[in-house]
N, C-alpha and C positions, 0 to 999 in steps of 0.2 A: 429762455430761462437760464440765470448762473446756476450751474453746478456748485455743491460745497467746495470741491477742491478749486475752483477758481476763485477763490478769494483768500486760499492759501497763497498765492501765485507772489512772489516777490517782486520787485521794480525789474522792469529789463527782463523777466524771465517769460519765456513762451513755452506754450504748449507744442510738440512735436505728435503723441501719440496718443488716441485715446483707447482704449478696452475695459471686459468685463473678462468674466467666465464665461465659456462656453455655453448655450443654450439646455445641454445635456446636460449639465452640470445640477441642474433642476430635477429632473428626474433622477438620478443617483441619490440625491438629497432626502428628495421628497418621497421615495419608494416608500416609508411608510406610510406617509401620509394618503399618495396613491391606494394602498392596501383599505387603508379602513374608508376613503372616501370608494371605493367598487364596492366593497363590501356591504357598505348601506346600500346600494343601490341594486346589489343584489336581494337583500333582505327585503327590500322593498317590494322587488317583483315577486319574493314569496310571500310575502303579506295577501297579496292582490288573487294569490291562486289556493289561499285555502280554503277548501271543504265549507260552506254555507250552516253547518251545523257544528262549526267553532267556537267554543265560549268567545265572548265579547271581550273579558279580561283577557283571553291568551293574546287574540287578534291585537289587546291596545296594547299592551305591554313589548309584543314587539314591532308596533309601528313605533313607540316612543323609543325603545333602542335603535330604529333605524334612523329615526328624526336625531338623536343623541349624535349616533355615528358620523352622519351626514353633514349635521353641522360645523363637526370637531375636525374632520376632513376637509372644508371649504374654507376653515379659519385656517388651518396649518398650512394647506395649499397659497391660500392668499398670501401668508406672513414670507415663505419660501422664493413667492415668484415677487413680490417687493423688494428684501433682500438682496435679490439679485439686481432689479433695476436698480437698487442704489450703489452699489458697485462701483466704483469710479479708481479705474487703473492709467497713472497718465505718466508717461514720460518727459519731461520738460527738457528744456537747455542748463538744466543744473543737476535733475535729480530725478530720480522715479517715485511717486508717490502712490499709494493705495488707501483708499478711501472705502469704508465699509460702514452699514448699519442705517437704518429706517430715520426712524428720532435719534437716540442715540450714537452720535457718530464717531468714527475711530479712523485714524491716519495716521500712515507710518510711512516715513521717507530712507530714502536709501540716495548717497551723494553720489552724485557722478565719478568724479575722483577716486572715491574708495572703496569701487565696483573693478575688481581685479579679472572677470569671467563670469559665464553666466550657463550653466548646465541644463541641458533642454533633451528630454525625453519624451518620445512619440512612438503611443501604438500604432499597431497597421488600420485601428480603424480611426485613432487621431488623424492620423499623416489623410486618409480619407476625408474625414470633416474636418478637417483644419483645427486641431484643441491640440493639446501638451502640456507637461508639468516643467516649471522653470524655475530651477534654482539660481538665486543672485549669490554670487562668490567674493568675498573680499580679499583681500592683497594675503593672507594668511591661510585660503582655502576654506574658510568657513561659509556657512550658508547664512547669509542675515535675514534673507525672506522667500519665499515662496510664492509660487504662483499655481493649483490647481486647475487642470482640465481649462487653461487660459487659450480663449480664442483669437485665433489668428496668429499663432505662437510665437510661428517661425520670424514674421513683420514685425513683431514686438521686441524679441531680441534684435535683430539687426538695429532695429532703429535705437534700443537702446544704445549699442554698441556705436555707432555711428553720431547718435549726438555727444556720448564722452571722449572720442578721439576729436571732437572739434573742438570742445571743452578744453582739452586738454593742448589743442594746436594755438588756442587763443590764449591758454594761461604764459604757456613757456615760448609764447613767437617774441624772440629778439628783430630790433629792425637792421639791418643790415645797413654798413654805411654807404655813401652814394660814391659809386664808380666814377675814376678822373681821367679823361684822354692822357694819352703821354703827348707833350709838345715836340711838334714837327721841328726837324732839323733846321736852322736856317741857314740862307747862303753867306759864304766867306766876305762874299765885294758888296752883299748888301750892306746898306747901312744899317746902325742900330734899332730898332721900331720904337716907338714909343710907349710906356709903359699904358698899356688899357685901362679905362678907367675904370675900376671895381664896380660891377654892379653889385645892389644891393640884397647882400643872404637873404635869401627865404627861410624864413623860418621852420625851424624842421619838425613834423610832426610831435609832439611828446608822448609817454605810453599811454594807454589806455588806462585809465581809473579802474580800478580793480572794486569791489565790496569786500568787505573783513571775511565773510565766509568761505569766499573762491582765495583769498589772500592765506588764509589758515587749509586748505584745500592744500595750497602750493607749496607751503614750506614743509607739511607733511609729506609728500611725494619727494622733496627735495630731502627731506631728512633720511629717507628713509634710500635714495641713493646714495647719499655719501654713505649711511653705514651698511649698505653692500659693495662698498668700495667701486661705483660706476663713477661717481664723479669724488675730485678731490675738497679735501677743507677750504681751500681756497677759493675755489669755482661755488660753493657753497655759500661764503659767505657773500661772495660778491652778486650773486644772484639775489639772495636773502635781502640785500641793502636796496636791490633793483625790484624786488617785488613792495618792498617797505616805503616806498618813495612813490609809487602808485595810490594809494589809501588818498 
């Protein structure tokens, strides 16, 4: 069965990671719902143990509040642990996306690119069941999204962190031109050799085609080195014209 966010997925882009919330994450949630679904069920068993010479009205009036309870409990319970299955936390080779909601659905992407760190907190009974809370941090230190009681935490960052340094190895990899033996000395009483006859260049790879969005990706990162003074105006623009000629 496709997932929503598979059909988000752009050309060329793959999925690296999938998650949700943590399992507990239901329970914390749902503690009320819990509350009043026991609660009928408690009232129920005292329904069953009153006194035989009970009005008939007392006896209905609180099985229908238990019946009430019971049901408001099994719907809230149901809509919680749905919710949860529709969850869909994915990491791709471009971006991280979260995907939330039953019918109504909600997605929120975060670029690879413009993921500067990513802040990850673990209780001692997290670090136990594997859950933690993960802040995504952009180039300015701000949080752009959050992750709750997310399981598998520690896997989730890495992998995020590990598909934006390829991201970013693929954006800015110049190719390197091809190494030339140096020509062997020849001797004084040989005669002249005769000029070899060219073989014919191979043609040399060209860059990679870039998409406008990894292209607009790159010149932000570029822009934002030259004005912290890592690279100069120069290096700048000639990169600019080398990522522009990619498209």
């Amino acid at each position: 069965m496709t997932r929503y966010a598979d059909r988000l997925l752009a050309d060329g882009e793959r999925v690296a990671l999938r998650g949700r919330q943590h399992f507990l994450a239901t329970l914390v949630e749902g503690r009320l719902a819990w509350a009043i679904f026991i609660s009928a069920l408690v009232l129920l068993l005292l329904i069953t143990r009153l006194r035989p010479d009970t009005a008939d009205v007392v006896r209905q009036v609180f099985s229908w509040l238990a019946l009430g309870l019971l049901l408001v409990g099994l719907a809230w319970l149901t809509q919680i642990y749905l919710s949860w299955y529709a969850q869909d936390y994915v990491i791709t080779s471009r971006r991280v996306m979260k995907v939330e909601g039953i019918l109504k659905k909600r997605s929120a992407d975060s670029s690879l690119e413009k993921i500067n760190d990513a802040v990850l907190e673990q209780s001692v009974f997290g670090r136990m069941l594997g859950y933690g809370d993960l802040d995504i941090l952009t180039a300015n230190e701000q949080s752009v999204d959050r992750y709750r009681m997310l399981s598998q935490a520690q896997q989730f960052k890495r992998t995020m962190l590990d598909q934006k340094h390829l991201l970013e190895q693929d954006v800015f990899q110049i190719p390197a031109p091809p190494l030339r033996a140096a020509p062997a000395p020849e001797p004084e009483s040989a005669p002249p050799p005769l000029p070899p006859t060219p073989a014919p260049a191979a043609a040399a790879p060209g860059p990679r085609e870039m998409s406008s969005d990894e292209i607009t990706g790159a010149l932000g990162n570029l822009a934002d080195l030259r004005d912290r003074g890592a690279i100069s105006a120069e290096d700048y623009e000639a990169k600019k014209q080398d990522l522009l000629g990619r498209l």
